[in-house]
C-alpha positions in Angstrom: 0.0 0.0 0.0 1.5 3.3 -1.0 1.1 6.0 1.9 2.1 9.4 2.5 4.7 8.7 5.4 6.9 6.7 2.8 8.1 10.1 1.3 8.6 12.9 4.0 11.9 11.4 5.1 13.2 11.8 1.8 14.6 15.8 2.2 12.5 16.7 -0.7 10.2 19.7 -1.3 6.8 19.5 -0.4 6.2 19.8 -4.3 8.3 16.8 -5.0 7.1 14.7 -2.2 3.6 15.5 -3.5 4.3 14.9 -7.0 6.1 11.1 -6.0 3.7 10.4 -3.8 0.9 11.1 -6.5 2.6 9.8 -9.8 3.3 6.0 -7.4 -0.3 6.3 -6.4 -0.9 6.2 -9.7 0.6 3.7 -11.2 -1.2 1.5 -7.5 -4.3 2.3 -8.8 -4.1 1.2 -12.4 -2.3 -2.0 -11.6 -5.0 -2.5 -9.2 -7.8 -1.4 -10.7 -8.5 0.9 -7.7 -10.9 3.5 -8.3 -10.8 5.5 -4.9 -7.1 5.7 -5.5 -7.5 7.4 -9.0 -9.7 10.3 -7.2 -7.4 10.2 -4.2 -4.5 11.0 -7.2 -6.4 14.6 -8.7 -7.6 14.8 -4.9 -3.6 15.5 -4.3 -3.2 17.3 -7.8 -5.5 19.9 -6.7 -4.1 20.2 -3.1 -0.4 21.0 -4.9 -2.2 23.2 -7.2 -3.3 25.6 -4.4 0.0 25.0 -2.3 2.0 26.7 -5.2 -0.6 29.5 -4.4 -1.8 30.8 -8.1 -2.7 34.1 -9.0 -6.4 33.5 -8.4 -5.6 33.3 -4.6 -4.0 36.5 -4.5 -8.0 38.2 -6.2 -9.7 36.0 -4.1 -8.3 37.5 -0.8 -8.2 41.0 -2.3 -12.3 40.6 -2.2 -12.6 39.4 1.0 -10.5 42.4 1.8 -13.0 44.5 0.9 -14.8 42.4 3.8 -12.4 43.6 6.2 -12.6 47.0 5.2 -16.5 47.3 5.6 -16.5 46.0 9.1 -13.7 48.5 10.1 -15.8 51.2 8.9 -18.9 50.2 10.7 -17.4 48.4 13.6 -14.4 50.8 14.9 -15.0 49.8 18.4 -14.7 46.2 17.7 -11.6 44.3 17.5 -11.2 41.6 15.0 -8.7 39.3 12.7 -9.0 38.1 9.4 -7.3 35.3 8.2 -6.8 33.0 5.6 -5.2 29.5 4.8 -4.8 26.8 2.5 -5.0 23.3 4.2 -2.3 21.9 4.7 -0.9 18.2 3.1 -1.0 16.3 6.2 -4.6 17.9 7.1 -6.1 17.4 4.0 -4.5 14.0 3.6 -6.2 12.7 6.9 -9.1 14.5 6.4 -9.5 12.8 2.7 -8.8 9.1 4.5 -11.2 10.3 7.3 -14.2 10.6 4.7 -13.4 7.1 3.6 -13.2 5.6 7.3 -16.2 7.8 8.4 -18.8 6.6 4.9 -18.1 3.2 4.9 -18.8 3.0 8.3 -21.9 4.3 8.3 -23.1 3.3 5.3 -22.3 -0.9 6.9 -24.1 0.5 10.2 -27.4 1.3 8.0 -27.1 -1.4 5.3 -25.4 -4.3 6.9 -23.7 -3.9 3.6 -20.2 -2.2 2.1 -21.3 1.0 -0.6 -20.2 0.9 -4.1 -17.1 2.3 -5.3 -19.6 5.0 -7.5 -21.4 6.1 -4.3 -18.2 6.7 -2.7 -17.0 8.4 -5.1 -20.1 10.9 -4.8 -19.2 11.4 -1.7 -15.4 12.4 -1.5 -16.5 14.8 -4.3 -17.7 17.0 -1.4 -14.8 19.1 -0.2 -15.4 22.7 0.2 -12.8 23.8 2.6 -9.7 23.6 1.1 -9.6 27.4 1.4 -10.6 28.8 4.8 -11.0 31.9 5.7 -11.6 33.1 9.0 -12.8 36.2 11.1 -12.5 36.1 14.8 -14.0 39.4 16.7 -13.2 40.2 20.0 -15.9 43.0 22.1 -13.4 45.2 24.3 -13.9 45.0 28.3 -13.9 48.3 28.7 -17.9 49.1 26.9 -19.4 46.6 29.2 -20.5 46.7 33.1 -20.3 42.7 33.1 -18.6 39.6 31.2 -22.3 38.1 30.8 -23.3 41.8 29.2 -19.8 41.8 27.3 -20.6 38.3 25.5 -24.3 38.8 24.9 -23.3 41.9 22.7 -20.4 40.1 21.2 -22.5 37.4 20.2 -25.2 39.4 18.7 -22.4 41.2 16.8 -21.0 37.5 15.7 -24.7 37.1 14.2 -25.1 40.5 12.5 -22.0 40.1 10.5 -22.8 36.8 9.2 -26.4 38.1 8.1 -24.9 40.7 6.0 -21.5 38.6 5.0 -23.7 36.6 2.1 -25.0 39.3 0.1 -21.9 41.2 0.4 -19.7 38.5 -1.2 -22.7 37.6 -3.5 -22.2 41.2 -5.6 -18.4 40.5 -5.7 -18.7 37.2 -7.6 -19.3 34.8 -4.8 -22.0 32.0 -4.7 -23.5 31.0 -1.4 -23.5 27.3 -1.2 -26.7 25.7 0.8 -25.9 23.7 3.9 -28.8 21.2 2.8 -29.8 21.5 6.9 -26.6 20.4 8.5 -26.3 22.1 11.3 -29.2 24.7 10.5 -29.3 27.4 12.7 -32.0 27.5 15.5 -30.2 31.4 17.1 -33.3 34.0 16.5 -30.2 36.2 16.1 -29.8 34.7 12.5 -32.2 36.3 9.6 -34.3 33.6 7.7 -32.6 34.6 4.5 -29.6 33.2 5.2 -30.0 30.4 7.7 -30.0 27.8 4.8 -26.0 28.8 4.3 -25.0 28.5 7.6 -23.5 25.6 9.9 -24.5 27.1 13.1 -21.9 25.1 15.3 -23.0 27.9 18.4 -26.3 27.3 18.7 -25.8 23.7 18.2 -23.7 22.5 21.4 -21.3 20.0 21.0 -19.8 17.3 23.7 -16.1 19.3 22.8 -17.4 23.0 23.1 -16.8 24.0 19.7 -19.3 26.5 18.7 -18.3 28.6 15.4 -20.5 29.6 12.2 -19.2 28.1 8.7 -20.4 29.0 5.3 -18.8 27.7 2.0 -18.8 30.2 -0.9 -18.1 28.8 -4.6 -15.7 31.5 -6.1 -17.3 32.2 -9.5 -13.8 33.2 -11.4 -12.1 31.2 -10.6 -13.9 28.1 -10.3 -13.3 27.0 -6.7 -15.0 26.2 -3.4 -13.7 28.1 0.3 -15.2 28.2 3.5 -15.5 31.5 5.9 -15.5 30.5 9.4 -16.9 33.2 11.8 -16.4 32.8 15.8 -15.5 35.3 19.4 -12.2 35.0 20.4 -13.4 32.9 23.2 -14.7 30.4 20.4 -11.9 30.2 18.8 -9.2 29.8 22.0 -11.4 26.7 22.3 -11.1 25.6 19.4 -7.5 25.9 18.6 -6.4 25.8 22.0 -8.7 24.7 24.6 -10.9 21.8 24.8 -12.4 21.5 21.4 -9.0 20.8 20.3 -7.2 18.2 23.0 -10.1 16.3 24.3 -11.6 16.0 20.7 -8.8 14.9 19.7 -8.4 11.7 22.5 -12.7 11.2 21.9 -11.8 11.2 17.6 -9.4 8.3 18.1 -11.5 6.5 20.6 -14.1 6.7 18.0 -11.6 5.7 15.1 -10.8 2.7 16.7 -14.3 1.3 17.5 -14.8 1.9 13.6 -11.9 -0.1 12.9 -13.7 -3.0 15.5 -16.9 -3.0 13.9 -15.3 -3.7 10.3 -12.6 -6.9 10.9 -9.6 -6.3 8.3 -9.6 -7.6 5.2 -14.0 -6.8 5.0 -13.3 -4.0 2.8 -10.2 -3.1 1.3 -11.1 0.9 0.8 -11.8 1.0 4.2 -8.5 -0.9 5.3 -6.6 1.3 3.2 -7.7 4.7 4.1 -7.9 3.6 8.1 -4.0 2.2 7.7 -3.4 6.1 6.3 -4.9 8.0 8.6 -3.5 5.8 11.8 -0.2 5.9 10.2 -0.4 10.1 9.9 -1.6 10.2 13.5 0.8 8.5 14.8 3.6 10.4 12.7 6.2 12.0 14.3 7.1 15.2 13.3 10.9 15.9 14.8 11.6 12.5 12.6 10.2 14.2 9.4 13.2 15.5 6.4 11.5 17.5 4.1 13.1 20.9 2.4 11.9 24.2 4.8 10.5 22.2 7.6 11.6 21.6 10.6 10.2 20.9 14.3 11.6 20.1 17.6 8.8 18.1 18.4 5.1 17.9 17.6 4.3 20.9 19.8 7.4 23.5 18.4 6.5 23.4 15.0 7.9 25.8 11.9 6.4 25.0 8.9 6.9 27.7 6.1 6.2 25.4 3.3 2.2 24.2 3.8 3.3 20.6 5.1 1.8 20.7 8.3 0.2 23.9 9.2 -1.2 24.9 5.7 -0.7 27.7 3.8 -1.3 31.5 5.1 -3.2 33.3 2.2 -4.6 36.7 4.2 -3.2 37.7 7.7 -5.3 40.8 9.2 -6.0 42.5 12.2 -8.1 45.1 13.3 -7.9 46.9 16.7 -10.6 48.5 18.6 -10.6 52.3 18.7 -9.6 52.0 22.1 -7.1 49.9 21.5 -5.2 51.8 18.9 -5.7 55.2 21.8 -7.8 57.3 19.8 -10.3 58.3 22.2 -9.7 60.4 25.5 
């Protein structure tokens, strides 16, 4: 079985790595006649594509600049980031293996049978986030008599911004994408024109405490799907650094495991392949890794310039508050 972890000891560029890695896949797939293997092939031709970050990237952001400047404008005492990012290899390599793991799993659980190699297909054709953008808000202290007060207003804000964020991205060439009810939004605080979009991960409340609204826009010139991810800065400490992140982590392999118990090795060979993949990227250690610009101490003190583990930064922004930059007495 050809995996990833074969080639990032090699010293290569992430380019190189991606383009052995892809061209041996290859070759796999036609000897064996393996079909999920031929999309997992333009799967990682279209990650390289937007790791080598074409021009159409560089528009893109520039319009969801204009974003950045309309809430400056009407929010100046509201301090927020904007940022955006490319997924990284490893990410999108797990995350590919993950929708593999995660269909045939529940398709057995409903069935009692393994899906087709079409309707698979159908579904890995569904990634929309390779692109992410992100806007994180923060309400200063300083306007509010309580915390409780200070994160009702700061949530309301959250809300109005992502009411008016469709439209506005709409007239610059942007196509809201329905959310075909995952996730749809139960907040009063969201208008009904625009709940259809939205994966309301706030007033939906998860075991991890993630809460965050997603949307996925299709960029009409140039061709591609991204996602805008809106949260508080409370929201997203939890999700990056808090518990969304560690103890999701620990439940996520708990749960990857019991999927690996219900379906004995050897049942289904696209399921034994993509669960080998993902295990093996989990497990990876990333001091270990040789590849050309990266380099880590150890899986917490990372420096990854190249898009290999951490992805690749499109649009860094930030905004301060009024009172933050000292402009009022």
């Amino acid at each position: 079985m050809i995996t990833l972890n074969d080639y990032l000891y090699s010293g290569d560029t992430i380019f190189r790595i991606l383009q052995k890695y892809t061209t041996d896949l290859r070759k796999d797939a036609k000897k064996h006649r393996n079909e999920i293997d031929m999309m997992h092939c333009n799967f990682l031709v279209q990650i390289r594509e937007l790791l080598e970050h074409n021009d159409f990237l560089t528009a893109q952001s520039r319009k969801i600049t204009e974003f950045y400047k309309y809430m400056a404008k009407e929010y100046p005492y509201l301090a927020f980031t904007f940022k955006g990012r490319i997924k990284s290899l490893i990410r999108a390599e797990q995350k590919f293996n993950s929708y593999v793991v995660e269909y045939i799993y529940h398709y057995y659980e409903e069935h009692g049978t393994y899906p087709s190699a079409s309707q698979l297909k159908t579904r890995l054709s569904c990634f929309r986030d390779l692109i992410a953008y992100r806007i994180v808000i923060c309400m200063p202290k300083c306007h509010y008599n309580s915390e409780e007060e200070r994160t009702e207003a700061e949530l309301k804000c959250l809300y109005e911004i992502a009411n008016v964020l469709p439209d506005f991205l709409e007239e610059r060439g942007f196509t809201a994408e329905p959310a075909h009810g995952v996730q749809e939004s139960i907040s009063p605080l969201m208008d009904e024109s625009v709940r259809p979009y939205y994966r309301d991960y706030i007033s939906h409340h998860s075991e991890d405490q993630y809460q965050s609204l997603h949307i996925t826009f299709y960029d009409n010139s140039s061709r591609s799907y991204m996602e805008v991810q809106l949260r508080t800065k409370t929201m997203d400490d939890v999700a990056e650094i808090g518990a969304a992140n560690h103890l999701g982590y620990e439940k996520k392999q708990e749960k990857e495991r019991s999927k690996r118990d219900a379906i004995p090795e050897g049942k289904n060979r696209y399921f034994d392949e993509a669960y080998e993949r993902g295990k093996r990227l989990t497990g990876l250690d990333l001091s270990g890794l040789d590849v050309n610009m990266f380099a880590a101490i150890d899986n917490h003190l990372i420096n990854d310039g190249c898009g290999l583990y951490r992805g690749r930064l499109i649009l860094p922004y930030e905004h301060l508050s009024r009172f933050q930059n000292d402009l009022i007495d």
